[in-house]
C-alpha positions as CSV (number, residue, x, y, z in Angstrom):
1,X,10.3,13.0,17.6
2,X,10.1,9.3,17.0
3,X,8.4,8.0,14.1
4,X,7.8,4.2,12.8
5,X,7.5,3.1,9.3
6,X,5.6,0.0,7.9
7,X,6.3,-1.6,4.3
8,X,3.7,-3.3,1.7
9,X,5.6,-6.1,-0.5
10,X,3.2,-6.7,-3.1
11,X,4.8,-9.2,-5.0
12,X,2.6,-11.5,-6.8
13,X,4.3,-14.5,-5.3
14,X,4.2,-16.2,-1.3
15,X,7.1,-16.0,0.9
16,X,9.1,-19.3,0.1
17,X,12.2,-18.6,1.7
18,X,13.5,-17.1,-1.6
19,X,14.7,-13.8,-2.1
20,X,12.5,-11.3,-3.0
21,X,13.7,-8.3,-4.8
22,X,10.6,-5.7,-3.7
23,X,12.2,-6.7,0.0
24,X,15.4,-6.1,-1.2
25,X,14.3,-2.7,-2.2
26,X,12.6,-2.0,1.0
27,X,15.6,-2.8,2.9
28,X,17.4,0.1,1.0
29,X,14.9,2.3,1.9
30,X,14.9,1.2,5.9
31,X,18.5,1.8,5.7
32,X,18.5,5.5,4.7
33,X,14.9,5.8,6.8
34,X,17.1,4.6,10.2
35,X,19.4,7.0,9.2
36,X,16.6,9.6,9.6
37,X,15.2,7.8,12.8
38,X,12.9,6.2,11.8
39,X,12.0,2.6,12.7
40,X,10.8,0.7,9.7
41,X,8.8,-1.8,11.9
42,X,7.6,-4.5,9.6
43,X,7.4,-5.7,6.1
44,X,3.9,-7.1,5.5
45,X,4.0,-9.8,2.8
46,X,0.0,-9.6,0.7
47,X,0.2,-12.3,-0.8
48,X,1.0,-14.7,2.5
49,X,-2.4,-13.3,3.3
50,X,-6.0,-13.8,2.6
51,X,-7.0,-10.0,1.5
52,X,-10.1,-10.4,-0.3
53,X,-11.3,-8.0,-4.1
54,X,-13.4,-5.5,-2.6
55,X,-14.1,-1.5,-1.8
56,X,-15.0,-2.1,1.8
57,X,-12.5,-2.5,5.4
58,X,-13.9,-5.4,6.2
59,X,-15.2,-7.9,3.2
60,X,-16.3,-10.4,5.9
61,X,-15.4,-13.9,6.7
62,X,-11.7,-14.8,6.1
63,X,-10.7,-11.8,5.4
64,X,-7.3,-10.3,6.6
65,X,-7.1,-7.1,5.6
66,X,-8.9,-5.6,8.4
67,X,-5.7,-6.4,10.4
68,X,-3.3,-5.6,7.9
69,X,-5.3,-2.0,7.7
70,X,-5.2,-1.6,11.1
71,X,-0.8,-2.2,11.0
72,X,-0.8,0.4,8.4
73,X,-2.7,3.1,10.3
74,X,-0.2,2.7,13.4
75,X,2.5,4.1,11.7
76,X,3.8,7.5,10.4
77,X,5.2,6.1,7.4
78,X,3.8,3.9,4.3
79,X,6.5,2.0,2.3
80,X,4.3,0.6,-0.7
81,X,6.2,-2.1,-2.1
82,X,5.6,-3.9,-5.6
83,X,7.1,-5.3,-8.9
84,X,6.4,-3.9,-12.6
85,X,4.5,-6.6,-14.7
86,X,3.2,-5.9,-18.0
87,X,4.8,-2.3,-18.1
88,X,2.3,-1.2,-14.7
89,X,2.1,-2.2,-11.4
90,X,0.9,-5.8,-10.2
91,X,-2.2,-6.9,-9.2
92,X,-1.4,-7.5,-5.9
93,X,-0.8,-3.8,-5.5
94,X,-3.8,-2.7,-7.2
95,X,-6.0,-4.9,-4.5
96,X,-4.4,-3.3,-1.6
97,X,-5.3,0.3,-3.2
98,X,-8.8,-0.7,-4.4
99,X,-9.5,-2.0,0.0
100,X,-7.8,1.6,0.5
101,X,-11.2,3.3,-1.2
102,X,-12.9,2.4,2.0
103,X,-11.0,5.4,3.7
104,X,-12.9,8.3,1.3
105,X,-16.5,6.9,3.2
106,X,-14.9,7.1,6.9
107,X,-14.1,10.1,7.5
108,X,-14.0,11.9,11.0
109,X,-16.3,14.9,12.0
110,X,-13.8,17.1,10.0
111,X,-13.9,15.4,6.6
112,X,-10.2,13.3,7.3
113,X,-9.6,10.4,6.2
114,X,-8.6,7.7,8.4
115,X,-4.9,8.1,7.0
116,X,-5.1,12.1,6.8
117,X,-1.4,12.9,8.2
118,X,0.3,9.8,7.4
119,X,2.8,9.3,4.5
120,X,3.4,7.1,1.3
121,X,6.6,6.4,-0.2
122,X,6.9,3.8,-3.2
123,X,9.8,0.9,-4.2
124,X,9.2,-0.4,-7.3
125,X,11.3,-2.9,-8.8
126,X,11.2,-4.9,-12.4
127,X,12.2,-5.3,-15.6
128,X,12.4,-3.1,-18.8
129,X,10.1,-0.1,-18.6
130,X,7.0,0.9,-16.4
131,X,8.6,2.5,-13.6
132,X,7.0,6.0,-14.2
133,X,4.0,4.7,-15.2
134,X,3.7,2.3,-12.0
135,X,4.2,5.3,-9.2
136,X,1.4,7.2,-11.2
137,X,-0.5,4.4,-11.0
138,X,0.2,4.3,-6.7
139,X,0.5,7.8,-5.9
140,X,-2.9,9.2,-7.4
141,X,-5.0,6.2,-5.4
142,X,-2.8,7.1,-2.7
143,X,-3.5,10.7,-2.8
144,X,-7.6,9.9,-3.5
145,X,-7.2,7.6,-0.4
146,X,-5.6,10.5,2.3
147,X,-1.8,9.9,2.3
148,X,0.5,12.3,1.7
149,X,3.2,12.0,-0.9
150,X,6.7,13.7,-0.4
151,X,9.1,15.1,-3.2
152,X,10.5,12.4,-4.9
153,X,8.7,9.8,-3.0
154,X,9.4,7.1,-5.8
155,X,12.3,4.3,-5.1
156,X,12.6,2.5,-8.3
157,X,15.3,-0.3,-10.2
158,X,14.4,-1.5,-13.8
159,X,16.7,-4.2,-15.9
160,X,17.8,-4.4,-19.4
161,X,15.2,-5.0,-21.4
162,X,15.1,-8.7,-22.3
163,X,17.2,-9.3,-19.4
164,X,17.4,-11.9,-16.5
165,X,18.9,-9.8,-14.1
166,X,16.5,-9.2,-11.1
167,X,17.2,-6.3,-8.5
168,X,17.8,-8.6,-5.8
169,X,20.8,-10.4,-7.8
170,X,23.0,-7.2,-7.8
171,X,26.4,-7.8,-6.4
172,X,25.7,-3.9,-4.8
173,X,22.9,-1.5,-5.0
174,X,23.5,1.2,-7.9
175,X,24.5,4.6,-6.7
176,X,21.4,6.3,-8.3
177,X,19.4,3.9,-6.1
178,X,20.8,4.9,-3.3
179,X,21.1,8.6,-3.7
180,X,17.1,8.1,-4.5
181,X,16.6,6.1,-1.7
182,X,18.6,8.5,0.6
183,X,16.9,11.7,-0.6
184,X,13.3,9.5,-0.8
185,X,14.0,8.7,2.9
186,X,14.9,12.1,4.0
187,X,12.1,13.7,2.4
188,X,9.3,11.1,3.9
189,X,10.7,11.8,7.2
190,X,10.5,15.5,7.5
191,X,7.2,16.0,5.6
192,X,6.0,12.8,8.5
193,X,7.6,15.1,11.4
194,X,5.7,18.1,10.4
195,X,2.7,16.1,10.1
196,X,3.1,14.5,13.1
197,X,3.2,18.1,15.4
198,X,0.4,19.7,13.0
199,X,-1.8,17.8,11.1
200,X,-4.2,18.6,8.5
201,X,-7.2,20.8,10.1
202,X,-10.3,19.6,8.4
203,X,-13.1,21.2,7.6
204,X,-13.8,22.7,11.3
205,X,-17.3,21.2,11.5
């Protein structure tokens, strides 16, 4: 069965041509999610986009994340990007989940959410401390939202504390990372197969 993957960078800064480490961590991922076949399709840069604060699909005028909800949807897989600030996860991130409410209101004739079968995986990347405390704060509005979250679904890198050292200046990725990433990826994958051939039944209006 072939299944397709789509990934969130929430950083808090535009693409400039500079590296980014959340995209470095997403690339580990879509190596050890290939290695699972599965396509990860696209990364989806937030802030090169015009996604407006609200609760709603579609805040009107200008706003871009009706498209960008309509990428995400298409695929099996959810790779939710984002970097640690202030010990929890960044604002951009928290936007993204707060236009994500919109799915408990449109629901089909069964009760399912628009993303009822689909899964979320996280990379989080930062400095110091607020790894933990940044997947709570994804996977429980994730989980409100409809997604499903696998066993060890959380792809993380912290620094020293007081460092300088970002993720995306490592000479190599760490082998923790990657035997997190690999198990991460081969958990997403299954749980997305079996969703994929049986999906969640609904209420059975």
């Amino acid at each position: 069965m072939s299944l397709t993957a789509i990934a969130l960078n929430c950083s808090l800064k535009k693409s400039s041509g500079e590296a980014s480490s959340t995209d470095a961590m997403i690339a580990v991922l879509k190596e050890h999610l290939a290695e699972q076949d599965v396509e990860l399709a696209e990364t989806i840069r937030i802030a090169d986009h015009n996604v407006l604060p609200g609760v709603t699909s579609d805040e009107g005028k200008g706003d871009d994340w009706p498209g960008i909800r309509a990428k995400i949807l298409s695929h099996d897989i959810l790779v939710f990007g984002g970097p640690i600030w202030m010990g929890q996860i960044g604002s951009v991130a928290k936007r993204v989940l707060e236009r994500m409410d919109a799915f408990t209101s449109e629901t089909d004739d069964q009760g399912r959410m628009p993303s009822f079968g689909k899964v979320a995986i996280a990379a989080i990347v930062g400095n110091e401390d607020g790894a933990h405390s940044s997947s709570a704060q994804l996977f429980q509005p994730l989980n409100d939202t409809g997604w499903t979250i696998p066993a060890g679904a959380a792809c993380y890198w912290v620094g020293e504390a007081m460092g300088s050292t970002d993720f995306k200046e490592l000479a190599e990725t760490p082998d923790a990372v990657t035997e997190t990433a690999q198990m991460c990826a081969i958990n997403a994958a299954h749980l997305a197969k079996l969703l994929a051939g049986d999906t969640y039944p609904g209420t059975k209006a």
